[in-house]
Structures are given as C-alpha cells and as structure tokens.
mmCIF file as Biopython writes it, N, C-alpha, C and O atoms, coordinates in Angstrom:
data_model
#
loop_
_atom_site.group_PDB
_atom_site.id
_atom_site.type_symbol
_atom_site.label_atom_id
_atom_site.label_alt_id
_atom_site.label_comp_id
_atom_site.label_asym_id
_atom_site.label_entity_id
_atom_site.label_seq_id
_atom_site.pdbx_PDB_ins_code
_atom_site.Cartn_x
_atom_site.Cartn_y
_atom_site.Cartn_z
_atom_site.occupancy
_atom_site.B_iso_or_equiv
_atom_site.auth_seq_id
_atom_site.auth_asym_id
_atom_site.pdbx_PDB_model_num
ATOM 1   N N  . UNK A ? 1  ? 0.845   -1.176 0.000  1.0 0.0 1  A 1 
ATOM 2   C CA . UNK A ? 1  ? 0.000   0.000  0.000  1.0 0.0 1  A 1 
ATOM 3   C C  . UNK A ? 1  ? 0.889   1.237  0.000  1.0 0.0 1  A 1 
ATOM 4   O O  . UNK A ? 1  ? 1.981   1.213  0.567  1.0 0.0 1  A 1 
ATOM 5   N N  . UNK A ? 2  ? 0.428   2.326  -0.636 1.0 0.0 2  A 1 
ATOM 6   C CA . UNK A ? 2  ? 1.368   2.937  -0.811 1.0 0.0 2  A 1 
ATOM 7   C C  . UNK A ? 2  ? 0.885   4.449  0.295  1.0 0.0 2  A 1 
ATOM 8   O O  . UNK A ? 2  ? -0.325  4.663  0.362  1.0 0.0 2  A 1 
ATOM 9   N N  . UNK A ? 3  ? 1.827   5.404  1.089  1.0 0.0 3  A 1 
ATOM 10  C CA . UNK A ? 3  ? 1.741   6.191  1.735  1.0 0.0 3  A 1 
ATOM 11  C C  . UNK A ? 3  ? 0.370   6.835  1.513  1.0 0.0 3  A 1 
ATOM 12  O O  . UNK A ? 3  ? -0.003  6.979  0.349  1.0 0.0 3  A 1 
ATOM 13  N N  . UNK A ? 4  ? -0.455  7.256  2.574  1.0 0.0 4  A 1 
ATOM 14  C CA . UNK A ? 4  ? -1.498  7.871  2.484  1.0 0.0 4  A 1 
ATOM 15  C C  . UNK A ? 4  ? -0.812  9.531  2.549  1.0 0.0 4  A 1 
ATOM 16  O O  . UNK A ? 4  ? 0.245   9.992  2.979  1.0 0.0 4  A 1 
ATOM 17  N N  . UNK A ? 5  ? -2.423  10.299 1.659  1.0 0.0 5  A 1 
ATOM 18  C CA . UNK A ? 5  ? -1.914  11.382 1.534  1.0 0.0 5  A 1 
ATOM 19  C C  . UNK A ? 5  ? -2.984  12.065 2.656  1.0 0.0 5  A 1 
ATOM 20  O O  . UNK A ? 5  ? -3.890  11.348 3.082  1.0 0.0 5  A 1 
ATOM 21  N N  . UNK A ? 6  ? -2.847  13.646 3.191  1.0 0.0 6  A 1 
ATOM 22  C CA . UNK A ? 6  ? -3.146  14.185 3.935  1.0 0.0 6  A 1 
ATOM 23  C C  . UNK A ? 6  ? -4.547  14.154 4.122  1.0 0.0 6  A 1 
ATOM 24  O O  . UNK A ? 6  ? -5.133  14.148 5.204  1.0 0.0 6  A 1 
ATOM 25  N N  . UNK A ? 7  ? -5.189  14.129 2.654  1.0 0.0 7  A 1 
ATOM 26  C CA . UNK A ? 7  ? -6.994  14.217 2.874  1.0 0.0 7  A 1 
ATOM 27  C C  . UNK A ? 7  ? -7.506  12.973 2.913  1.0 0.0 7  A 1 
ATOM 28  O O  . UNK A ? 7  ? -8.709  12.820 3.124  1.0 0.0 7  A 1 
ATOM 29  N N  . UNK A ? 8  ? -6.490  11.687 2.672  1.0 0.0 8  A 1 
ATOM 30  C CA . UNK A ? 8  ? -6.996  10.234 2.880  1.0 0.0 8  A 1 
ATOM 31  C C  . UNK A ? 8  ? -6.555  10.141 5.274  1.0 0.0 8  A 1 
ATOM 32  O O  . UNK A ? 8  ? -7.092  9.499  6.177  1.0 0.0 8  A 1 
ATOM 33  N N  . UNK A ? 9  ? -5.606  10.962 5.254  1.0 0.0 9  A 1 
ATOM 34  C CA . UNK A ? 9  ? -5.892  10.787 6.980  1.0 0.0 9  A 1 
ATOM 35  C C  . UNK A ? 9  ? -7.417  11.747 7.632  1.0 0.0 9  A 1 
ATOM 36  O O  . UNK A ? 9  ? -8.171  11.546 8.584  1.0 0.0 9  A 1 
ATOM 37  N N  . UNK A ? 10 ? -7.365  12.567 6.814  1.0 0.0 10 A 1 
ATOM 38  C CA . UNK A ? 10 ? -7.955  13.443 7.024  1.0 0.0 10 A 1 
ATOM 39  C C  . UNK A ? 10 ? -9.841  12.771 7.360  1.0 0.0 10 A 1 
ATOM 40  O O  . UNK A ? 10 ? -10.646 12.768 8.291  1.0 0.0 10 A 1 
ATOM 41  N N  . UNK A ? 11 ? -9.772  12.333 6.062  1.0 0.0 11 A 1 
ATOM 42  C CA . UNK A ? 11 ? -10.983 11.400 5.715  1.0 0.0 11 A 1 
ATOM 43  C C  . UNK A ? 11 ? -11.005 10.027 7.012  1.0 0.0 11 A 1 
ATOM 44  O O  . UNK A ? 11 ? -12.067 9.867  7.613  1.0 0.0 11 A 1 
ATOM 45  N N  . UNK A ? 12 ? -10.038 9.293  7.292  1.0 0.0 12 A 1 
ATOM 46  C CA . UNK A ? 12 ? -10.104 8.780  8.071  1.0 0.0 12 A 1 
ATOM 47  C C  . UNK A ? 12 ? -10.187 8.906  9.685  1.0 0.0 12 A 1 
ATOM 48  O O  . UNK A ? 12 ? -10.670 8.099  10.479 1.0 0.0 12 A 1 
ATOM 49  N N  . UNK A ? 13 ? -9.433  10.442 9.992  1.0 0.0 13 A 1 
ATOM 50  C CA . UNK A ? 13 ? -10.140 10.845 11.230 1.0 0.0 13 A 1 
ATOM 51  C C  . UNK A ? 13 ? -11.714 10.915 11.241 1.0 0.0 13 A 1 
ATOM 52  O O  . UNK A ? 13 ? -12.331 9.985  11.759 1.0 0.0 13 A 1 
ATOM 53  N N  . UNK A ? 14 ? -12.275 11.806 10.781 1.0 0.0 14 A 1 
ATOM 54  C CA . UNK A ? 14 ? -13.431 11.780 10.582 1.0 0.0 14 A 1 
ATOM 55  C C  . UNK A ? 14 ? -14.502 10.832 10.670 1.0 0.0 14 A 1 
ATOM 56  O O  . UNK A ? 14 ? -15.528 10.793 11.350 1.0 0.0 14 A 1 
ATOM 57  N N  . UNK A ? 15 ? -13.814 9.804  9.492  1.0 0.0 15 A 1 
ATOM 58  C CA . UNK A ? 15 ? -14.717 8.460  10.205 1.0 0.0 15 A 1 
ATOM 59  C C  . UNK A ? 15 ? -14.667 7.742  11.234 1.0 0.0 15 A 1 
ATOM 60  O O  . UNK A ? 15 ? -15.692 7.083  11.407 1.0 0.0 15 A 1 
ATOM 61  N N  . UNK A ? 16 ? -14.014 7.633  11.856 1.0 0.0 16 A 1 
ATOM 62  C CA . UNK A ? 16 ? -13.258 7.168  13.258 1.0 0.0 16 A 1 
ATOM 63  C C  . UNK A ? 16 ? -13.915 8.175  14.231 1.0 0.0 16 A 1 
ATOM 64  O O  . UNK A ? 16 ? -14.430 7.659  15.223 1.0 0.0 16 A 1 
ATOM 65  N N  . UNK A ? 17 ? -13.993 9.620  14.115 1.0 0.0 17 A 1 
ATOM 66  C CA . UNK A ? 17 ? -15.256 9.894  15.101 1.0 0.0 17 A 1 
ATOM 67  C C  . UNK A ? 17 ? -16.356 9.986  14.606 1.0 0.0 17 A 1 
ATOM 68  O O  . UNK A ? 17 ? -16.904 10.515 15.573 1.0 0.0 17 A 1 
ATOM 69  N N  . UNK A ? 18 ? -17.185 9.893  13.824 1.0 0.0 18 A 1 
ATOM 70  C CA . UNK A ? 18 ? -18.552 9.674  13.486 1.0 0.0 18 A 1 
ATOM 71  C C  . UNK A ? 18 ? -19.002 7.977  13.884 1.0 0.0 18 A 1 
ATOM 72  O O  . UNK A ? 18 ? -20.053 7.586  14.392 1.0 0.0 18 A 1 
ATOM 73  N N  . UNK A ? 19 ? -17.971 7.290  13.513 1.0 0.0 19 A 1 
ATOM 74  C CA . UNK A ? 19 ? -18.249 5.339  14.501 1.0 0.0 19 A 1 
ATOM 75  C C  . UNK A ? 19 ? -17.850 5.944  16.044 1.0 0.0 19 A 1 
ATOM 76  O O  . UNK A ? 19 ? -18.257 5.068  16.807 1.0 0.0 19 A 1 
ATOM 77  N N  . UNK A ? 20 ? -17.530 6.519  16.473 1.0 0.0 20 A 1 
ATOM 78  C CA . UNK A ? 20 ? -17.858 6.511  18.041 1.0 0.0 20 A 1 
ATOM 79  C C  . UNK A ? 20 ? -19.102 7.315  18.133 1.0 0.0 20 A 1 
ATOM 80  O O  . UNK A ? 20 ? -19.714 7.266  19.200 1.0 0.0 20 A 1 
ATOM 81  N N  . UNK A ? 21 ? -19.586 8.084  17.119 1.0 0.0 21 A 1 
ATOM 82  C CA . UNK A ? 21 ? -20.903 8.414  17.864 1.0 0.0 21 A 1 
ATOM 83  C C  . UNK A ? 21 ? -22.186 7.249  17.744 1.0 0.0 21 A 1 
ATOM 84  O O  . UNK A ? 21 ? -23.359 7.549  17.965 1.0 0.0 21 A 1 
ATOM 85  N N  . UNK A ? 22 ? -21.761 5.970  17.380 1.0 0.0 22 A 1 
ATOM 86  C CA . UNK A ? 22 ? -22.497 4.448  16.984 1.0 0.0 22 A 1 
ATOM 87  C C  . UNK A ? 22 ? -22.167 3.598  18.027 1.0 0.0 22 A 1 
ATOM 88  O O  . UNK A ? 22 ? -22.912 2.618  18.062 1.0 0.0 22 A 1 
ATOM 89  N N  . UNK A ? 23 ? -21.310 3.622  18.897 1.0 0.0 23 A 1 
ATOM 90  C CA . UNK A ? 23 ? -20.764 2.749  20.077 1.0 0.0 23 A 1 
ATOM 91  C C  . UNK A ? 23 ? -22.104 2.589  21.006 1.0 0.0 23 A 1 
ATOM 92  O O  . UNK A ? 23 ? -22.661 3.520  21.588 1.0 0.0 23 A 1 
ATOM 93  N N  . UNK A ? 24 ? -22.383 1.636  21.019 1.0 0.0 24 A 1 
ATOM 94  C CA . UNK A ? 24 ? -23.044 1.390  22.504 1.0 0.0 24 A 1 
ATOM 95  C C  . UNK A ? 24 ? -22.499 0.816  23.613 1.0 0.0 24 A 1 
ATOM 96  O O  . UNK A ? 24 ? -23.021 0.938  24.721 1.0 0.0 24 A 1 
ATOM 97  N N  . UNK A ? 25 ? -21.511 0.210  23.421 1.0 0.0 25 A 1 
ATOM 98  C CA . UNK A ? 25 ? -21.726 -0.521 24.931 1.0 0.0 25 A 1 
ATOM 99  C C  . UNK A ? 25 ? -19.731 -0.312 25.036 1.0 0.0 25 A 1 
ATOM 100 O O  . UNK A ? 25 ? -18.914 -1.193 25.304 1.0 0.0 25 A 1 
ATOM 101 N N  . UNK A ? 26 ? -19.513 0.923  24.766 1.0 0.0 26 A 1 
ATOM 102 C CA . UNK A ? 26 ? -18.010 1.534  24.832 1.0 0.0 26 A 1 
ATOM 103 C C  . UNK A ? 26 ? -18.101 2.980  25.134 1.0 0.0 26 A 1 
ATOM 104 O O  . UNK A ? 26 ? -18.573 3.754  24.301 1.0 0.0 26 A 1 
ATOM 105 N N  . UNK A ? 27 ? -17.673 3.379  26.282 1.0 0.0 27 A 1 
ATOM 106 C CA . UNK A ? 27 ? -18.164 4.792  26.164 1.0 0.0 27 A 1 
ATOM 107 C C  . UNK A ? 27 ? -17.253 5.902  25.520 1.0 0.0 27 A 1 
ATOM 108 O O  . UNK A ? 27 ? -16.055 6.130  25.689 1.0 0.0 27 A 1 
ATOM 109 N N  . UNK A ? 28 ? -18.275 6.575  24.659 1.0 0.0 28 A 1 
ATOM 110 C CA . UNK A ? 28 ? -17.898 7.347  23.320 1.0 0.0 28 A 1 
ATOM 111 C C  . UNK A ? 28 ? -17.130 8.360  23.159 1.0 0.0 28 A 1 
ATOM 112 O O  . UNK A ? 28 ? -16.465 8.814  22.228 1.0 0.0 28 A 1 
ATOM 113 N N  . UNK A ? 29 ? -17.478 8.831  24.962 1.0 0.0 29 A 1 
ATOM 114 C CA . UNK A ? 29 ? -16.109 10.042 25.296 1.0 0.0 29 A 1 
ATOM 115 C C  . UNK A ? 29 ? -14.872 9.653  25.158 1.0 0.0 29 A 1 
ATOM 116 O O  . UNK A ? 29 ? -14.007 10.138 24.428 1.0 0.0 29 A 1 
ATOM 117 N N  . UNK A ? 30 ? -14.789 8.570  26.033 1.0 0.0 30 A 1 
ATOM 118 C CA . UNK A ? 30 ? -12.999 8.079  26.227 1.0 0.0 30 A 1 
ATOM 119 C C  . UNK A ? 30 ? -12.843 7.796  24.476 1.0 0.0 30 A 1 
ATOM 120 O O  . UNK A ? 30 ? -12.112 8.399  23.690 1.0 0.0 30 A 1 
ATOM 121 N N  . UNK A ? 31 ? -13.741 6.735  24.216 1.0 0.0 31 A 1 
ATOM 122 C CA . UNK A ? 31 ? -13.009 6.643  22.425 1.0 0.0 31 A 1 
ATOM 123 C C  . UNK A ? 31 ? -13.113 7.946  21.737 1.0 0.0 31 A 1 
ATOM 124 O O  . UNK A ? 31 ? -12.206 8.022  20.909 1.0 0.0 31 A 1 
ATOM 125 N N  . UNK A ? 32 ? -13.893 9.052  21.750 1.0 0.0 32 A 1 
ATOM 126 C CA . UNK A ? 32 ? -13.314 10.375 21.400 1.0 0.0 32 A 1 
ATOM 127 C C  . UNK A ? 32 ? -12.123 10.397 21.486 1.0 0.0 32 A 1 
ATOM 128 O O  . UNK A ? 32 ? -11.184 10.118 20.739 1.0 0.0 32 A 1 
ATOM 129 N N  . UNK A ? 33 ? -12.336 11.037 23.242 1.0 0.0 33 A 1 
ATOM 130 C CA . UNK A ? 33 ? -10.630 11.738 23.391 1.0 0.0 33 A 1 
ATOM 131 C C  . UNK A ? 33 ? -9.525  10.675 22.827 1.0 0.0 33 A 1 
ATOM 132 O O  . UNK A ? 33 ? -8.760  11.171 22.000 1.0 0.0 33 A 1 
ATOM 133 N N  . UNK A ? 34 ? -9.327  9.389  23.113 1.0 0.0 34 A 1 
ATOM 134 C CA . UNK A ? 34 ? -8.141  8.443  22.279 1.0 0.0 34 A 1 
ATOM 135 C C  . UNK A ? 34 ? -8.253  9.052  21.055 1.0 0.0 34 A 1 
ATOM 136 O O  . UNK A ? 34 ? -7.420  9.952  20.944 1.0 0.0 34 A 1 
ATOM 137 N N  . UNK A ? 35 ? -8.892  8.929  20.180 1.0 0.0 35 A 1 
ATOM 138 C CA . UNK A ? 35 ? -8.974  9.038  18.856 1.0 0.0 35 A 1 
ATOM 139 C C  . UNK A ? 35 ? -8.034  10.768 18.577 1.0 0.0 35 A 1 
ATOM 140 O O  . UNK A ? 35 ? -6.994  10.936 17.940 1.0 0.0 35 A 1 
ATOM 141 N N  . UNK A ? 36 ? -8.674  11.571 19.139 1.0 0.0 36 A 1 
ATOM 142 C CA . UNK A ? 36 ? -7.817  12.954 18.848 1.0 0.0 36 A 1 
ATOM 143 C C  . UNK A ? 36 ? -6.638  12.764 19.723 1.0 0.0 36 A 1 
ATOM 144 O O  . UNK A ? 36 ? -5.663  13.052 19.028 1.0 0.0 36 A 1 
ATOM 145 N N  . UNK A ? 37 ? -6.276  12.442 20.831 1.0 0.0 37 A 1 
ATOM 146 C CA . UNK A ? 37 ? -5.102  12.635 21.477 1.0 0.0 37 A 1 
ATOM 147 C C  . UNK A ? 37 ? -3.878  11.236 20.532 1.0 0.0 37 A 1 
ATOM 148 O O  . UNK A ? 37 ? -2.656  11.251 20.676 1.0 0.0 37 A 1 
ATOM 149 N N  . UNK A ? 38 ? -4.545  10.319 19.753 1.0 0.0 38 A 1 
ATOM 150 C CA . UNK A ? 38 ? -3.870  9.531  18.782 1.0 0.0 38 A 1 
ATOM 151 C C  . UNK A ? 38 ? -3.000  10.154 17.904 1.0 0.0 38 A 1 
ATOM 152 O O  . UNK A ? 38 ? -1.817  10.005 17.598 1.0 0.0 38 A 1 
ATOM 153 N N  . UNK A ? 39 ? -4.198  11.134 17.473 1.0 0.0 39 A 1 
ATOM 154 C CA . UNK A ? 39 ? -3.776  12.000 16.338 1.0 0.0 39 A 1 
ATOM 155 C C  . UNK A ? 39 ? -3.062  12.995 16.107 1.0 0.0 39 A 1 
ATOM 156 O O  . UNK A ? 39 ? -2.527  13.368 15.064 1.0 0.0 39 A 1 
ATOM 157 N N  . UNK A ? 40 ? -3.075  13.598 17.561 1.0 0.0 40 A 1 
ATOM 158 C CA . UNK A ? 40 ? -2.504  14.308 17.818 1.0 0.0 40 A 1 
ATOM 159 C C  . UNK A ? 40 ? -0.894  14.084 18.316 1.0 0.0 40 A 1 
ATOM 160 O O  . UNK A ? 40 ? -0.016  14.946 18.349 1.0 0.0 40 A 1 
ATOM 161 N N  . UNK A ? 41 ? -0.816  13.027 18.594 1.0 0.0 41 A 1 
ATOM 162 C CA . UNK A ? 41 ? 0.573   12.659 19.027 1.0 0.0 41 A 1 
ATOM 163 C C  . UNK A ? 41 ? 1.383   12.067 18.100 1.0 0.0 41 A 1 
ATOM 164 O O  . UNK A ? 41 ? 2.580   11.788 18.171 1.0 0.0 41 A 1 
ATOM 165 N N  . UNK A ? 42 ? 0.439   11.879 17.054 1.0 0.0 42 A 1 
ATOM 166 C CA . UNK A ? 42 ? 1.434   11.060 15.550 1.0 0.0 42 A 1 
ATOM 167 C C  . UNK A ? 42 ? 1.190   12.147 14.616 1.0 0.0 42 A 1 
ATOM 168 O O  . UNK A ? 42 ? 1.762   11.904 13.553 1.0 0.0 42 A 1 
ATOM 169 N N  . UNK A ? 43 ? 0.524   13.318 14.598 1.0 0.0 43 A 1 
ATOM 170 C CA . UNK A ? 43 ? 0.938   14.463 14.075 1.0 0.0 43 A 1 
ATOM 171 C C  . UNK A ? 43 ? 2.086   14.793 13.112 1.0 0.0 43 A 1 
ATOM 172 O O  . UNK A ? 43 ? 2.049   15.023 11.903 1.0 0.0 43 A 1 
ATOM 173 N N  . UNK A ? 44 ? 3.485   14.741 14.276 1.0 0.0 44 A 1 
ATOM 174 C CA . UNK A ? 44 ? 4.551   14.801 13.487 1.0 0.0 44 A 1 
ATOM 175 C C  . UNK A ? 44 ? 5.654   13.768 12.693 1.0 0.0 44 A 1 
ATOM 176 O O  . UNK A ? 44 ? 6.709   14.009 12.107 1.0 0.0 44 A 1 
ATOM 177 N N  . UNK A ? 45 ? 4.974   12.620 12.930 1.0 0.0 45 A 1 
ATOM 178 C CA . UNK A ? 45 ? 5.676   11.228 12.308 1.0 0.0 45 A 1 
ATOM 179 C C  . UNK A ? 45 ? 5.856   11.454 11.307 1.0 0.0 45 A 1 
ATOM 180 O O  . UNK A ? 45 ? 5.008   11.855 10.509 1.0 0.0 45 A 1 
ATOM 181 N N  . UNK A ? 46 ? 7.552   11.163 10.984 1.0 0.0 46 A 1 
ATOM 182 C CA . UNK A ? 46 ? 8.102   11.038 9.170  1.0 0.0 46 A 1 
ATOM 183 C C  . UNK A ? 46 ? 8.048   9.713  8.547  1.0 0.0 46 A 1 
ATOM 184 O O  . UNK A ? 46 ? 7.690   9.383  7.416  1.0 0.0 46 A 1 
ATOM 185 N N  . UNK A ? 47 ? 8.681   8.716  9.986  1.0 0.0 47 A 1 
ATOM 186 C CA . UNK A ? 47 ? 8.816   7.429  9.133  1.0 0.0 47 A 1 
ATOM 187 C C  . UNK A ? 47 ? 7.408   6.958  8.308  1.0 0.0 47 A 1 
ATOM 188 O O  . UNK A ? 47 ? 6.260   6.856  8.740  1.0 0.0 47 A 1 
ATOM 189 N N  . UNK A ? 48 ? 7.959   6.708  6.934  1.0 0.0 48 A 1 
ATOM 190 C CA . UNK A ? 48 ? 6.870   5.807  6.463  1.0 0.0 48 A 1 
ATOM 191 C C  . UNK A ? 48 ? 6.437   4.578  6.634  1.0 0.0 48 A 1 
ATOM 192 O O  . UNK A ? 48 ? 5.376   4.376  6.044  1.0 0.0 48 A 1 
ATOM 193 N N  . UNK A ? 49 ? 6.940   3.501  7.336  1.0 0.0 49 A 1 
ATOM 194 C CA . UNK A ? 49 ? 6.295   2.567  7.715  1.0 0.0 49 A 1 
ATOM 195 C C  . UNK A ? 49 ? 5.802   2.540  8.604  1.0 0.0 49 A 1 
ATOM 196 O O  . UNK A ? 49 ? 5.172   1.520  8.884  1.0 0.0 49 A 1 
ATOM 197 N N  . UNK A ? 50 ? 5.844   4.065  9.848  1.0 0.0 50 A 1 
ATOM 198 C CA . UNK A ? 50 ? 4.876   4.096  11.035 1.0 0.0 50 A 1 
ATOM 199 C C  . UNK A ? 50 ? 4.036   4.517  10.734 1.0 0.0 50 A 1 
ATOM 200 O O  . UNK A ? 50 ? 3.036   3.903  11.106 1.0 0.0 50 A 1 
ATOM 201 N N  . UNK A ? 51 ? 3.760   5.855  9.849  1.0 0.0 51 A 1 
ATOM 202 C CA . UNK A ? 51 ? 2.752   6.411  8.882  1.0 0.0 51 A 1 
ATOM 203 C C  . UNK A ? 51 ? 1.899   4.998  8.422  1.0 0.0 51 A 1 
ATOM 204 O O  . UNK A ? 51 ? 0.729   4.920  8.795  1.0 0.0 51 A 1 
ATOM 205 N N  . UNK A ? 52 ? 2.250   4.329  7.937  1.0 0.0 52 A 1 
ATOM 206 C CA . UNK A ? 52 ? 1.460   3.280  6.769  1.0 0.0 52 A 1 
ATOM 207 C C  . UNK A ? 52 ? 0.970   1.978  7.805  1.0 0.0 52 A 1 
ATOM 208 O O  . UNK A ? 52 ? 0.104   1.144  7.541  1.0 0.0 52 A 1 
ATOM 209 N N  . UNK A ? 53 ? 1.624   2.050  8.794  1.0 0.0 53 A 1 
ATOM 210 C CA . UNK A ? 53 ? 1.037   0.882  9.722  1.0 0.0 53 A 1 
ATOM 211 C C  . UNK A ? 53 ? 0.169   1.593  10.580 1.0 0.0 53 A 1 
ATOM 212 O O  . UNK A ? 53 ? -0.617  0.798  11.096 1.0 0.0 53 A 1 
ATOM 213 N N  . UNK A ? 54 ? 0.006   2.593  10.898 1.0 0.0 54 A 1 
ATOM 214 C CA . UNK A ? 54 ? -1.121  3.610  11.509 1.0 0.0 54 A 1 
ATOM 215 C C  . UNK A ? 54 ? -2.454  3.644  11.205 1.0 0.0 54 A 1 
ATOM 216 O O  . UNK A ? 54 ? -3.483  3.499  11.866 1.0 0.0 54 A 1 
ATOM 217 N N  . UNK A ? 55 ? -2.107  3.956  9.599  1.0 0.0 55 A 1 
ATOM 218 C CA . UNK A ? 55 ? -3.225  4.251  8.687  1.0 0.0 55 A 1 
ATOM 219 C C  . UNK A ? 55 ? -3.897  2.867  8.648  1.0 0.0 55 A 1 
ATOM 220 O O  . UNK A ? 55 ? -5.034  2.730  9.100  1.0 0.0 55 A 1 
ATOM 221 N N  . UNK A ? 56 ? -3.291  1.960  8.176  1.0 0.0 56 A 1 
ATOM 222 C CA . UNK A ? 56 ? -3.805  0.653  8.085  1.0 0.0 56 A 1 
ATOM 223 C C  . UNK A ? 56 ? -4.360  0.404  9.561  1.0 0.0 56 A 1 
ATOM 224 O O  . UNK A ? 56 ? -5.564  0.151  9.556  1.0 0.0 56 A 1 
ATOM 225 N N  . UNK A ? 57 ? -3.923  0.413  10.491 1.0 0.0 57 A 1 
ATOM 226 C CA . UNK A ? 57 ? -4.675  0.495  11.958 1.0 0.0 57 A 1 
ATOM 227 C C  . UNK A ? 57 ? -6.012  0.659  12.201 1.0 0.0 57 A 1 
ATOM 228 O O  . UNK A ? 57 ? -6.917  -0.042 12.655 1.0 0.0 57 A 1 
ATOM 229 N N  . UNK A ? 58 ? -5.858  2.112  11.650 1.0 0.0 58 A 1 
ATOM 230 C CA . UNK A ? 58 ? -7.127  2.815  12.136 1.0 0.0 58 A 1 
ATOM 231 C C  . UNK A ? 58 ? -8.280  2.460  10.872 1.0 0.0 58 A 1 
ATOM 232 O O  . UNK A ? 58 ? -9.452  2.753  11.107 1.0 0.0 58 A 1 
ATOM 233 N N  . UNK A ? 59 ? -8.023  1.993  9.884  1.0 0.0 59 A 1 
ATOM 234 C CA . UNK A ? 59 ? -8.591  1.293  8.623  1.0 0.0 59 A 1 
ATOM 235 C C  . UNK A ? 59 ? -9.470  0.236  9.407  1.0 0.0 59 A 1 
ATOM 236 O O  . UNK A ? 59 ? -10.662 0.324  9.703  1.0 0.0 59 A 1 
ATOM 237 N N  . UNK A ? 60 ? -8.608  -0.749 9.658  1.0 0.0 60 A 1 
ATOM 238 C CA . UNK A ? 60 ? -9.075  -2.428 9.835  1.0 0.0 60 A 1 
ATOM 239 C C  . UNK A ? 60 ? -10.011 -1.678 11.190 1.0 0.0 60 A 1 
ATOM 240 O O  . UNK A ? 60 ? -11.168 -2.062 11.016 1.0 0.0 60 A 1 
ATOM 241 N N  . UNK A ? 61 ? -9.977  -1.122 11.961 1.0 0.0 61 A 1 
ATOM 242 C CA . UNK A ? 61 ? -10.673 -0.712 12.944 1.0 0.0 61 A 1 
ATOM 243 C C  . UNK A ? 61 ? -12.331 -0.516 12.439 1.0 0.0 61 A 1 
ATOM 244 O O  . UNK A ? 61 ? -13.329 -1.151 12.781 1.0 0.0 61 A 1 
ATOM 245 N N  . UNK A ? 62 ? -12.170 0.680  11.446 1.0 0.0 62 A 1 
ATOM 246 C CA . UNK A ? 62 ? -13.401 0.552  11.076 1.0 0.0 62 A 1 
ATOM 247 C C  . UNK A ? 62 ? -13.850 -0.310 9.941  1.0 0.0 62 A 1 
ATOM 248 O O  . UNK A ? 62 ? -14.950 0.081  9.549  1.0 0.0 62 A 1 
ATOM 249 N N  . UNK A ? 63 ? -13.370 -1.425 9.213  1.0 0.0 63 A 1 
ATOM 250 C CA . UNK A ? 63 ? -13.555 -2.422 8.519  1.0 0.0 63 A 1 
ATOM 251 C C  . UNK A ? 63 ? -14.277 -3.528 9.559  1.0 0.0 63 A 1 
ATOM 252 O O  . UNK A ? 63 ? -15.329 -4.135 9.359  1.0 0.0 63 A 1 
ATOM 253 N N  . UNK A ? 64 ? -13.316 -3.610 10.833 1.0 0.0 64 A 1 
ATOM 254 C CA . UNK A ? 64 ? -14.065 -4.937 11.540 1.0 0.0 64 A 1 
ATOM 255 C C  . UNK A ? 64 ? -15.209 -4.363 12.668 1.0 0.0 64 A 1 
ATOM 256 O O  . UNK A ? 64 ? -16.036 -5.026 13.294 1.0 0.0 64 A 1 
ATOM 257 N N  . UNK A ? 65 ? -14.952 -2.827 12.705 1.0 0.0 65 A 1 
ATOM 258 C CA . UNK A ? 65 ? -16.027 -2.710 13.814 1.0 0.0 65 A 1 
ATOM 259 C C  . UNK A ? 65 ? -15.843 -3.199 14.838 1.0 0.0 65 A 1 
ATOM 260 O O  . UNK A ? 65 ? -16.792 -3.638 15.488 1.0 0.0 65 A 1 
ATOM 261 N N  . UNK A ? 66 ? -14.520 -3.272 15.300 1.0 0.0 66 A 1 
ATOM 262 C CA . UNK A ? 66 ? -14.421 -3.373 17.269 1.0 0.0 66 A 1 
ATOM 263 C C  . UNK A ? 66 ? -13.527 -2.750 17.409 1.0 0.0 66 A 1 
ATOM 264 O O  . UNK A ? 66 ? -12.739 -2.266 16.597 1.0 0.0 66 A 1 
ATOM 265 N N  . UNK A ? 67 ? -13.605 -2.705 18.836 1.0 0.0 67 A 1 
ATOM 266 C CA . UNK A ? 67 ? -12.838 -2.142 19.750 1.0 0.0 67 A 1 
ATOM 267 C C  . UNK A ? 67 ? -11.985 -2.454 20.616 1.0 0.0 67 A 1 
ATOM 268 O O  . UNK A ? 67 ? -12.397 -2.886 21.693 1.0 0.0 67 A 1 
ATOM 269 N N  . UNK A ? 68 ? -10.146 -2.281 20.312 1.0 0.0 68 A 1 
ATOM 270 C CA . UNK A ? 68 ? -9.291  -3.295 21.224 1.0 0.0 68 A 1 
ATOM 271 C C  . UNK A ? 68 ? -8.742  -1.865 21.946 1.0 0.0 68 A 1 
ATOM 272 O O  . UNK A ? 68 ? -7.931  -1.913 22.871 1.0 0.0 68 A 1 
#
C-alpha cells in the first residue's frame, strides 16, 4: 500500500469519530478523546512505515467494527 496522503488521513479521522458516535456498549467520550489525542501525538511522524502501519490500523478498525 502505498503512503497515504493528507486528505486520505484526514478522511479517516473523521470516520473514526462519526463510529464513536455508533458505540453502545463503549463509552464514546474516552473513544473520542483516544482518537484525537492519537492523532494528535502522531501528528509529526516522518517514518513511512509508522505512517502506513497507523493508517492501516485505524482502517481495519473501522472495517471490523471493534474495539481493542
């Protein structure tokens, strides 16, 4: 897979909080705040294979629909 670009993370924050406003039985605040304080802390990452294993992360997340 090749490096995601800024509006494909971009796009994927987004969906990642719109599925926590679908959580029932996880509460939606704490997976909020994770989700931005995630994002916020990999912000400045160069490497590309932490970049690309991230993205893929937060992908399969909302592909399988749970929560680890």
């Amino acid at each position: 897979m090749s490096l995601p670009n800024k509006r494909e993370i971009l796009k994927l924050y987004k969906n990642l909080l719109r599925y926590s406003e679908q959580l029932q039985f996880t509460d939606q605040s704490y997976f909020t705040r994770r989700i931005k304080k995630e994002f916020k802390d990999n912000k400045n990452i160069t490497d590309e294979s932490d970049i690309s294993f991230k993205f893929e992360k937060g992908i399969i997340l909302l592909l399988r629909r749970t929560v680890v």
